[in-house]
ROSE-4610 file (N, C-alpha, C; in Angstrom, 1 decimal, always signed):
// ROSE-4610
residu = [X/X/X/X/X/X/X/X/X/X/X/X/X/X/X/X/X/X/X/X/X/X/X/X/X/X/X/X/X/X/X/X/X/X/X/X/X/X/X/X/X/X/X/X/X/X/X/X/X/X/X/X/X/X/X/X/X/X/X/X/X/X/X/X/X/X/X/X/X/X/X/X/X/X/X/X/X/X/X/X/X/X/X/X/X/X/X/X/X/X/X/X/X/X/X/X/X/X/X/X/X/X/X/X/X/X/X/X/X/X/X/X/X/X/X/X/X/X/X/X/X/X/X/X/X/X/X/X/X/X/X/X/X/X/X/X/X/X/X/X/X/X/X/X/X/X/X/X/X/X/X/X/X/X/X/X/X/X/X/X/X/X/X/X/X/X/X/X/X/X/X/X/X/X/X/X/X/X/X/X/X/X/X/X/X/X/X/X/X/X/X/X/X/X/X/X/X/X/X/X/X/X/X/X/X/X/X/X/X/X/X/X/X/X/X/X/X/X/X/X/X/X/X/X/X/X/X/X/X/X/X/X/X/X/X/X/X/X/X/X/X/X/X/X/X/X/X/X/X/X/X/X/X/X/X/X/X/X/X/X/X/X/X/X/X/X/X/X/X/X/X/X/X/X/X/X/X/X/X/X/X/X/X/X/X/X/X/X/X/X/X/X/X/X/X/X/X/X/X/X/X/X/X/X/X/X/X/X/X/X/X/X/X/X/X/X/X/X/X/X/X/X/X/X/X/X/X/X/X/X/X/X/X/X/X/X/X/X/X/X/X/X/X/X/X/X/X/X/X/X/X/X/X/X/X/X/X/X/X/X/X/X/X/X/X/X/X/X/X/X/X/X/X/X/X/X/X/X/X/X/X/X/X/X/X/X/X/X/X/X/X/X/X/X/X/X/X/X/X/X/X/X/X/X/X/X/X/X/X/X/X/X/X/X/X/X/X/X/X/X/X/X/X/X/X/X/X/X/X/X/X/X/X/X/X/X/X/X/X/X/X/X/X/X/X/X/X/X/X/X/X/X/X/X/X/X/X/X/X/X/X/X/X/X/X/X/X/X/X/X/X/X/X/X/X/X/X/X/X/X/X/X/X/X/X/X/X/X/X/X/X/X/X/X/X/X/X/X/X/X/X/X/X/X/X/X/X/X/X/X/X/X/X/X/X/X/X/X/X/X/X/X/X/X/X/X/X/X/X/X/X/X/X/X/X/X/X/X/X/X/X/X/X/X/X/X/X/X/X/X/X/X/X/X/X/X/X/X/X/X/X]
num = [1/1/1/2/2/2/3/3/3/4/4/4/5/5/5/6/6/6/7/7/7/8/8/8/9/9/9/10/10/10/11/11/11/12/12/12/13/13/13/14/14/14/15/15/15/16/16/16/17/17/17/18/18/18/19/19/19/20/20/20/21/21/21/22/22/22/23/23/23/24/24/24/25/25/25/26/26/26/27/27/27/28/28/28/29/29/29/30/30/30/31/31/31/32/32/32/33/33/33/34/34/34/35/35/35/36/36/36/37/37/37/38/38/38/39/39/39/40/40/40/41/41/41/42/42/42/43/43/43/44/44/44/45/45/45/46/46/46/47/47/47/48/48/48/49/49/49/50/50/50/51/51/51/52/52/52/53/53/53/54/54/54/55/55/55/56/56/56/57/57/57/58/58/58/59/59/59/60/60/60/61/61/61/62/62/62/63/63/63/64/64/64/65/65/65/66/66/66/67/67/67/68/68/68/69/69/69/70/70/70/71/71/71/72/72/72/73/73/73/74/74/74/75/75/75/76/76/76/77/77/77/78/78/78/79/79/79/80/80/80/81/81/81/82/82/82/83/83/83/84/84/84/85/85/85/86/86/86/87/87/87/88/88/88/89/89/89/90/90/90/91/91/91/92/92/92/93/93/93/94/94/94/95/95/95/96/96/96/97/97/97/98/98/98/99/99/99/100/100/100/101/101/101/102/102/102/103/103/103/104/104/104/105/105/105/106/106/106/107/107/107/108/108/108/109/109/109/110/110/110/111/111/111/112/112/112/113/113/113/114/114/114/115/115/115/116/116/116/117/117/117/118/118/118/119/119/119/120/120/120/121/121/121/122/122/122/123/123/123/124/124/124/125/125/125/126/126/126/127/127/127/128/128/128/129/129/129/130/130/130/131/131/131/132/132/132/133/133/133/134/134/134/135/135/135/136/136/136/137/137/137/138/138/138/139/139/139/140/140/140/141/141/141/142/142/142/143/143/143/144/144/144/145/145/145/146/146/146/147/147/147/148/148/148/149/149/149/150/150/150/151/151/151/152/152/152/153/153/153/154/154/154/155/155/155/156/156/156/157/157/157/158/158/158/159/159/159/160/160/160/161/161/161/162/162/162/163/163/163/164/164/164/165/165/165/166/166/166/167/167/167/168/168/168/169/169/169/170/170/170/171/171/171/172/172/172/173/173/173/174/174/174/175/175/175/176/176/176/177/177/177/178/178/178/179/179/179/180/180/180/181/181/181/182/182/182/183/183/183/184/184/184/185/185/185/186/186/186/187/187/187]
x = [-19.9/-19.4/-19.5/-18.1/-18.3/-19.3/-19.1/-19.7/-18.5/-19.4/-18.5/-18.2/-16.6/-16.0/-15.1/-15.6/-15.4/-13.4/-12.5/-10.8/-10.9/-11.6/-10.7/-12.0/-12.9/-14.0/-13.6/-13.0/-12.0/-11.1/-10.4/-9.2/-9.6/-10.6/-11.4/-11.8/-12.5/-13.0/-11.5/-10.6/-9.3/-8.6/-8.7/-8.2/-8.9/-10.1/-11.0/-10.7/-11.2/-10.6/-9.2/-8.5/-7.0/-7.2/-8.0/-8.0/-9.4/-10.3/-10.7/-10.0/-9.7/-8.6/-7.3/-6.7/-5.6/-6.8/-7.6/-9.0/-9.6/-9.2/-10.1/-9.6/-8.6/-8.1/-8.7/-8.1/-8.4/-9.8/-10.4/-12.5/-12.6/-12.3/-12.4/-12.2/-11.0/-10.5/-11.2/-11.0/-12.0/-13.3/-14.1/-15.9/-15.6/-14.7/-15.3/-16.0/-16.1/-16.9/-16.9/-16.9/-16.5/-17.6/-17.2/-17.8/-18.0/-17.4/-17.6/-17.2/-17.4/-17.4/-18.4/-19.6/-20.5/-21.8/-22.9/-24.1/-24.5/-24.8/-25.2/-24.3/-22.7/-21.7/-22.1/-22.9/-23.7/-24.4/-25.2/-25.9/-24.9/-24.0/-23.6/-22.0/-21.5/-20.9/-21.3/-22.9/-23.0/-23.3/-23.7/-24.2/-23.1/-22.0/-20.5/-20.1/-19.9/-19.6/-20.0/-21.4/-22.2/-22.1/-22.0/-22.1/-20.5/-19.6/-18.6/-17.9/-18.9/-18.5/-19.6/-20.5/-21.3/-20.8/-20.0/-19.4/-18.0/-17.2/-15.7/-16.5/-17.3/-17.6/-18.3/-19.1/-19.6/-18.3/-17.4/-16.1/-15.2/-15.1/-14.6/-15.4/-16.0/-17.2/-17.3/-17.5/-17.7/-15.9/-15.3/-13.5/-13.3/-13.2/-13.2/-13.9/-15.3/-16.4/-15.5/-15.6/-15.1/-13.4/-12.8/-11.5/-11.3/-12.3/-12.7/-13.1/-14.2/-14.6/-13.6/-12.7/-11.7/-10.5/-10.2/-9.6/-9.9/-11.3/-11.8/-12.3/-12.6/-12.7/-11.5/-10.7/-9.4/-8.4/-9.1/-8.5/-9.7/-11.0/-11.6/-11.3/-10.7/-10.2/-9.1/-8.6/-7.3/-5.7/-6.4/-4.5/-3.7/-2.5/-1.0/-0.4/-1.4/-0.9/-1.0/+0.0/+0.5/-0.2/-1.4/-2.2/-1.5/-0.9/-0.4/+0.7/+1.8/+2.9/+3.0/+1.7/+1.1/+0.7/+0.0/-0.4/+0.8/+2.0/+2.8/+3.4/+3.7/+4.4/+3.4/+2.2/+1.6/+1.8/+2.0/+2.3/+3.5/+4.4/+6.3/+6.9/+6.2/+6.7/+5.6/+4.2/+3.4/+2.4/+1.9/+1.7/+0.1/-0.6/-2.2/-3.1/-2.6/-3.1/-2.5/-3.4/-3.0/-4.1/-3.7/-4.7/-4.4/-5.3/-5.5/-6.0/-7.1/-7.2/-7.9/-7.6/-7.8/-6.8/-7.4/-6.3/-6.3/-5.2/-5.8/-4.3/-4.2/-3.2/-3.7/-2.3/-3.8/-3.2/-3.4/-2.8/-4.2/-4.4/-5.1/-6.3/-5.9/-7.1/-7.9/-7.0/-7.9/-8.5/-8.0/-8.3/-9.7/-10.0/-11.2/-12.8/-11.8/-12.7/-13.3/-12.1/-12.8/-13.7/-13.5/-14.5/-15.7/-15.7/-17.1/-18.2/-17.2/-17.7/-17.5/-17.3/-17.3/-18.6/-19.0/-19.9/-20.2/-19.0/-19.3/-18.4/-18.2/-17.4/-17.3/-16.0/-15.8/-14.5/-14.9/-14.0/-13.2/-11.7/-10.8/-10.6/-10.3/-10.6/-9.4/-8.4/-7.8/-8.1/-7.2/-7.7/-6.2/-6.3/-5.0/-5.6/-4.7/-5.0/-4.0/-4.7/-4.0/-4.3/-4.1/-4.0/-5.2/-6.3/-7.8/-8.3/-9.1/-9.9/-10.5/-10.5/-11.3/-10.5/-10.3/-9.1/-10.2/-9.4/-9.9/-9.6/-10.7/-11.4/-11.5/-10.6/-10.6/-10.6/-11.0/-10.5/-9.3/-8.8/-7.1/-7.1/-8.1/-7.5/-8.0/-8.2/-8.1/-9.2/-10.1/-11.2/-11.4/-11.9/-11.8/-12.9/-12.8/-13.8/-13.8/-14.9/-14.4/-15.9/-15.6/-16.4/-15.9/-16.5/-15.7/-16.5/-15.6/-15.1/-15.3/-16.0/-16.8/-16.4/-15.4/-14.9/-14.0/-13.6/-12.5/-12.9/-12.7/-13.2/-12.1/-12.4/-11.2/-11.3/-10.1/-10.2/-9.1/-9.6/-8.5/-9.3/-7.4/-7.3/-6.7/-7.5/-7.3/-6.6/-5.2/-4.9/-5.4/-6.5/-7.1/-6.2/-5.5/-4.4/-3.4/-3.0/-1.9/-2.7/-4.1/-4.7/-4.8/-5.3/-6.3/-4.7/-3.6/-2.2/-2.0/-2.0/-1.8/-2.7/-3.8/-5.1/-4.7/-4.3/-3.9/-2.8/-1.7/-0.8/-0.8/-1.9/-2.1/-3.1/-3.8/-4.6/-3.7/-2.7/-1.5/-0.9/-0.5/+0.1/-0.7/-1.7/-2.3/-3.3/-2.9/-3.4/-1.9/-1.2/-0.4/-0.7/+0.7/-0.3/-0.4/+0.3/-0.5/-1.8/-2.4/-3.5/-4.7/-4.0/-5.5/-6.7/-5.6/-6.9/-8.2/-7.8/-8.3/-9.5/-9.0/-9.6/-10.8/-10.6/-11.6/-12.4/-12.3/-13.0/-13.7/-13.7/-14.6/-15.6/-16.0/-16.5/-17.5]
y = [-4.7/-6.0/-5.9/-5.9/-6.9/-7.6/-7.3/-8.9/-10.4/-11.2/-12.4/-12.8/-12.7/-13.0/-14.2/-14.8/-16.2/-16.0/-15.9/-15.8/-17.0/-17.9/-19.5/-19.0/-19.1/-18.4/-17.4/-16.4/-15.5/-15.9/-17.0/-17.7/-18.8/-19.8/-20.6/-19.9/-18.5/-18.1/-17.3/-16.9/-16.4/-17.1/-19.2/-20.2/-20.3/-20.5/-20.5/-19.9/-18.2/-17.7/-18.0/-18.2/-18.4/-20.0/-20.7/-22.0/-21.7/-21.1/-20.6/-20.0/-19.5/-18.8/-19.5/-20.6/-21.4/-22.4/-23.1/-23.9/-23.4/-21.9/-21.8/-21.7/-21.9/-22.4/-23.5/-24.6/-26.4/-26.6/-25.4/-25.6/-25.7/-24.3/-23.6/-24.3/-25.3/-26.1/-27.6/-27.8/-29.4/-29.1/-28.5/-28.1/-27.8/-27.0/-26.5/-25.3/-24.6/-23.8/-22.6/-21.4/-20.7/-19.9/-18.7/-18.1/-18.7/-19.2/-19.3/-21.4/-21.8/-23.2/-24.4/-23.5/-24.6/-23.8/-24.4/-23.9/-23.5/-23.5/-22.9/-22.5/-22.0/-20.9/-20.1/-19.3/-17.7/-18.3/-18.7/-19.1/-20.0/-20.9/-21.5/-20.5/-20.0/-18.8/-17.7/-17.6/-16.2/-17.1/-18.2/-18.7/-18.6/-19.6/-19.2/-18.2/-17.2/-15.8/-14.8/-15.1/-14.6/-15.5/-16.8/-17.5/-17.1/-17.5/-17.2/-15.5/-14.7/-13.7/-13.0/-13.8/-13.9/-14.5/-15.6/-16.4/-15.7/-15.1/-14.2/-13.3/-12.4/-11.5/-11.3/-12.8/-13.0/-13.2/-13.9/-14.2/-13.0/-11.9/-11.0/-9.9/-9.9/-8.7/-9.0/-10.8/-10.7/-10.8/-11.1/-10.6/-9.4/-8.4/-7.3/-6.3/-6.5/-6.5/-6.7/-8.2/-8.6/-8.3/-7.9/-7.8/-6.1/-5.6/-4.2/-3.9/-4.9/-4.8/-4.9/-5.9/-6.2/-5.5/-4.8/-3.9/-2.5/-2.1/-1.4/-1.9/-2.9/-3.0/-3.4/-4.2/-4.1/-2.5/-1.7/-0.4/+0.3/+0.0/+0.5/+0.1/-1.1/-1.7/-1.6/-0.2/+0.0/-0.6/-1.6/-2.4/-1.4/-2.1/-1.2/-1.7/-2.2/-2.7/-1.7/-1.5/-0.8/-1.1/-0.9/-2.1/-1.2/+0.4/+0.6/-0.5/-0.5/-1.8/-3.3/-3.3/-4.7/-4.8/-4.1/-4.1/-3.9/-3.3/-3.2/-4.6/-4.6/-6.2/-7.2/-7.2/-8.3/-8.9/-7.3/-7.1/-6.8/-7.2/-6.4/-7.6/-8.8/-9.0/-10.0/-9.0/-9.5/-8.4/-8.1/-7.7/-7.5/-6.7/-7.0/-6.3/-5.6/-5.1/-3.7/-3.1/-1.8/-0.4/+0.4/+1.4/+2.1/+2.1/+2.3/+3.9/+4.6/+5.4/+6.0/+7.5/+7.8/+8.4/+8.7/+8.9/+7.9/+6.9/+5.3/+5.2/+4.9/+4.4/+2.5/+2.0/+0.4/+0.1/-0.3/-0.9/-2.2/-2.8/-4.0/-2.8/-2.5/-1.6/-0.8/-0.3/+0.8/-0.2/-1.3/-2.3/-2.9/-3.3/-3.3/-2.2/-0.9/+0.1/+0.0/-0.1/+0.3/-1.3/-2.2/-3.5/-2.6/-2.8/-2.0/-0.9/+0.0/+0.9/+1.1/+0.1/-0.2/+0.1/+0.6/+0.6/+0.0/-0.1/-1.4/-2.3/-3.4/-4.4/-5.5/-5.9/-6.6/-7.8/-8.9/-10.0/-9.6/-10.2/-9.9/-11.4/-11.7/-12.7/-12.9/-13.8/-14.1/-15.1/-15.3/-16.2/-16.5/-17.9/-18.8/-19.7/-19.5/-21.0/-21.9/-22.9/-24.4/-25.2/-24.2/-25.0/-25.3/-25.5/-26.0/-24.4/-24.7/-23.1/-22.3/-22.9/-22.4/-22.0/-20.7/-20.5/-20.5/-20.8/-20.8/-19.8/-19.8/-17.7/-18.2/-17.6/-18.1/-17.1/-17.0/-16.0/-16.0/-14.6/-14.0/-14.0/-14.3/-14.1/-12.6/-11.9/-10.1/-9.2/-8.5/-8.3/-6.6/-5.7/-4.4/-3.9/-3.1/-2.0/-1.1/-0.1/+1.1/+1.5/+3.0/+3.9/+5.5/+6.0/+7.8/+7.7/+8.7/+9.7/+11.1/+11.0/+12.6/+12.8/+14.3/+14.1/+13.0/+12.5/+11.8/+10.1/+10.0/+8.4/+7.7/+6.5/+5.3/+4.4/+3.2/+2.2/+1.4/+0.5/-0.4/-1.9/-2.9/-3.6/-4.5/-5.5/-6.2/-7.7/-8.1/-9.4/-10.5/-10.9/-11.3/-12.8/-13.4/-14.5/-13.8/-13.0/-11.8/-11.4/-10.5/-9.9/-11.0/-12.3/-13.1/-13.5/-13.7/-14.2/-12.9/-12.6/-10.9/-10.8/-10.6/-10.6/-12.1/-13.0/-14.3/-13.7/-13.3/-12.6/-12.1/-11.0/-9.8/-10.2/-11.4/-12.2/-12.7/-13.5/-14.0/-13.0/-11.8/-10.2/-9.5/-9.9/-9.2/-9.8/-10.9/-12.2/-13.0/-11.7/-11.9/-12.2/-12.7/-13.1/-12.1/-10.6/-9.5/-8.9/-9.9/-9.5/-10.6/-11.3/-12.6/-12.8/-11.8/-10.8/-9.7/-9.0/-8.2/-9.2/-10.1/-10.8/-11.8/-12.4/-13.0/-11.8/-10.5/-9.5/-9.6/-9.7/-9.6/-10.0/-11.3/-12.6/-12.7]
z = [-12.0/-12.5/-14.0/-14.5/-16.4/-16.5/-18.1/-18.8/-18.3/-18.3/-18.2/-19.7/-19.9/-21.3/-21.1/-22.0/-22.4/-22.7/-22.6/-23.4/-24.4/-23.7/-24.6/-25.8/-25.9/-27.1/-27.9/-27.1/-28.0/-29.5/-28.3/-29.2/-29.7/-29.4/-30.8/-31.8/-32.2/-33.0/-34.1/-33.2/-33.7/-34.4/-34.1/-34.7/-36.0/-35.8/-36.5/-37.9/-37.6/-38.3/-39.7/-38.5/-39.6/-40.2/-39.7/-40.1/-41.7/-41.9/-42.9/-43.8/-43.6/-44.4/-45.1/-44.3/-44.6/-46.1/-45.3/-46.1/-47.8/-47.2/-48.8/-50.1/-50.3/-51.4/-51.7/-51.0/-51.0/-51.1/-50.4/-50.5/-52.0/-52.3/-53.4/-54.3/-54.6/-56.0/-55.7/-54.4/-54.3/-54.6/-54.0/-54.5/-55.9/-56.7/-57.7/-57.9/-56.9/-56.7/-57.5/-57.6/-58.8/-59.8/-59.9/-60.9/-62.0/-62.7/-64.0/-64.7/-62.9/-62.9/-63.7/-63.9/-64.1/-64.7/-65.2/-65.7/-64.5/-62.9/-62.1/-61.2/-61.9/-61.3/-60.5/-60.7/-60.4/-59.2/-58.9/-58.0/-56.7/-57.2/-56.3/-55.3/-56.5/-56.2/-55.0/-55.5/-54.5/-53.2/-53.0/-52.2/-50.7/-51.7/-50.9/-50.3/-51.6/-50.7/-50.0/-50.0/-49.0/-47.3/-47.9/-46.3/-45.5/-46.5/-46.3/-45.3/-46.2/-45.5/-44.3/-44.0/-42.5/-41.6/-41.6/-41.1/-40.4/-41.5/-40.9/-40.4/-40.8/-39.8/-38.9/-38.2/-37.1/-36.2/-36.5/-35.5/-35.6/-36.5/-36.5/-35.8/-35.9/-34.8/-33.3/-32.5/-31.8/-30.8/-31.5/-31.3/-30.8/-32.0/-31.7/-30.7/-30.4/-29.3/-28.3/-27.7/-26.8/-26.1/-27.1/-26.9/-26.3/-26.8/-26.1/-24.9/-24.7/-23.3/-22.5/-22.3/-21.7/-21.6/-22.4/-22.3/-21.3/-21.5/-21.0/-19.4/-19.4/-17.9/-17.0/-17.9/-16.9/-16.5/-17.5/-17.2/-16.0/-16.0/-15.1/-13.8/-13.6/-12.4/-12.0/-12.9/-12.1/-12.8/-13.8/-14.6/-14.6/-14.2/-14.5/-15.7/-16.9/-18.2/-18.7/-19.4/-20.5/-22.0/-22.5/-23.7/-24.5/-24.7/-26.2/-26.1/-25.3/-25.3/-26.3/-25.4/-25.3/-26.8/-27.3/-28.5/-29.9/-29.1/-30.3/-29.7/-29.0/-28.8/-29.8/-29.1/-30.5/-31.5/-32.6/-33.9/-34.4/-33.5/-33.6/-35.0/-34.8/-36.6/-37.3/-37.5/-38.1/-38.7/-40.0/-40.6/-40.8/-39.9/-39.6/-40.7/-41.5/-42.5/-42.7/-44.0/-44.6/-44.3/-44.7/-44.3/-45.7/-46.5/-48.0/-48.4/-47.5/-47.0/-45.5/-45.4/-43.8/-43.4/-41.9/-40.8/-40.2/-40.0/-39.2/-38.7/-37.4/-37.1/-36.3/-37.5/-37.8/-36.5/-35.2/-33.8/-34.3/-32.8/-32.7/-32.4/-31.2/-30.6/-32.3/-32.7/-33.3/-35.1/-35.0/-36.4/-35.3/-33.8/-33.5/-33.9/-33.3/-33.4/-34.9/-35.9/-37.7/-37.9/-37.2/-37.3/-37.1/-35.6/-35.4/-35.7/-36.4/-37.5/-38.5/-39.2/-40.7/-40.9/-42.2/-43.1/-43.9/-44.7/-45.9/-45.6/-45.6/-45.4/-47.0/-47.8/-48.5/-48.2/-48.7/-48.3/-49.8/-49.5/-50.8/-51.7/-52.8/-53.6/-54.4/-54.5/-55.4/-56.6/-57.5/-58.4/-59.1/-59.2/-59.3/-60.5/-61.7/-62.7/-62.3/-62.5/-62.1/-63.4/-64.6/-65.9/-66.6/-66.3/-66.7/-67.5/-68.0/-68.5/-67.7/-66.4/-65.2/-64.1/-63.6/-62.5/-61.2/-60.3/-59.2/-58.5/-57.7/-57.1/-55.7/-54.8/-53.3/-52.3/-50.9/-50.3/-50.0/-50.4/-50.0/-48.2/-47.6/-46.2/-46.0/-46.8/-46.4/-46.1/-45.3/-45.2/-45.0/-46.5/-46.6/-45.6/-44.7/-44.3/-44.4/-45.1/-45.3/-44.4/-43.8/-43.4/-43.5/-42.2/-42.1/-40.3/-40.1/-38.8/-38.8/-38.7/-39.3/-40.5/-41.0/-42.3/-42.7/-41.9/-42.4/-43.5/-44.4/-45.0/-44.7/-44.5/-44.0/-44.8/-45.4/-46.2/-45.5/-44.8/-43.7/-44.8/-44.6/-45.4/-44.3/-43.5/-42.5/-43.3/-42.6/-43.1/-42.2/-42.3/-41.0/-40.3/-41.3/-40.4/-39.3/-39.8/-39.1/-37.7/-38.0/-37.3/-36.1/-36.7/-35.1/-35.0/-35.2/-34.4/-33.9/-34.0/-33.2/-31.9/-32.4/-31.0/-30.0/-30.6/-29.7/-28.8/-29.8/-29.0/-27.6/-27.5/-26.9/-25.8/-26.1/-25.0/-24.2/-24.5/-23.6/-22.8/-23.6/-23.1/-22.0/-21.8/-21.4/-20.0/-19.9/-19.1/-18.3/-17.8/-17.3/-15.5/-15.1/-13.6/-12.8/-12.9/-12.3/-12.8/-13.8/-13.9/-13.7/-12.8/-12.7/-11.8/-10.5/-9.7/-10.3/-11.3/-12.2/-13.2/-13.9/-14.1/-13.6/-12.3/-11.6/-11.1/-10.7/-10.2/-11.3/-12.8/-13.6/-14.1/-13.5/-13.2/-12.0]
């Protein structure tokens, strides 16, 4: 027997996700937040981007985790799903990120695997003047991981709104009703 995995937990944290991301602009210019916002910029700044990016990559780690197992245990049990399919169907017009460098072929499956073995992980940052002396510094939504594969070094450049609509995708794809027997066996 599986782990017992939560789907609707999956896809709260996938909402979630894109719902941060939609937010941080509007955080970002309502708080004021900002490098270079205030006599204690530096401090309130790092505070942000640190919580900020514990935050995406606790819901982005246990996604990818979980989205694995399930994969893998519905194939231990036999699924007549097709997950390369399924996975290009996901992403057939959405844009999950870049692969900067590597050998990467970015699918859902394999943008899990580089989550889980990432090495260094950076959130990506834009910055928008809206006229004041002070521009506003937000998350772009985008989440760098870079590691290596033996020799290989990898630089994958996850669009993470794209990504969790994609993984939503492929939860529905994949939670088809020839697979609901498979699924309660899991349980």
């Amino acid at each position: 027997m599986s782990h017992n995995i939560d789907f609707q937990d999956i896809d709260d944290r996938l909402m979630l996700l894109q719902h941060i991301e939609f937010g941080s602009h509007s955080y970002c210019k309502t708080t004021e937040v900002g490098r270079n916002h205030s006599k204690y910029a530096a401090d309130e700044w790092h505070e942000y981007s640190v919580n900020l990016k514990r935050i995406v990559s606790s819901h982005v780690i246990e996604c990818a985790i979980k989205i694995r197992i399930i994969e893998d245990t519905l194939k231990s049990l036999g699924s007549k799903t097709d997950f390369r399919l399924k996975d290009d169907e996901a992403r057939e017009e959405l844009n999950i990120g870049y692969v900067h460098s590597g050998k990467v072929n970015l699918s859902l499956r394999e943008s899990c695997n580089k989550i889980v073995h990432a090495t260094s992980v950076d959130l990506g940052w834009a910055e928008e003047k809206d006229g004041s002396s002070r521009p506003i510094e937000y998350w772009n939504g985008r989440l760098n991981l870079y590691g290596q594969q033996q020799t290989n070094v990898w630089h994958v450049e996850l669009e993470i709104k794209s990504w969790a609509q994609a993984l939503r995708i492929y939860l529905l794809l994949i939670d088809e009703p020839k697979n609901v027997d498979l699924f309660s066996k899991m349980m």
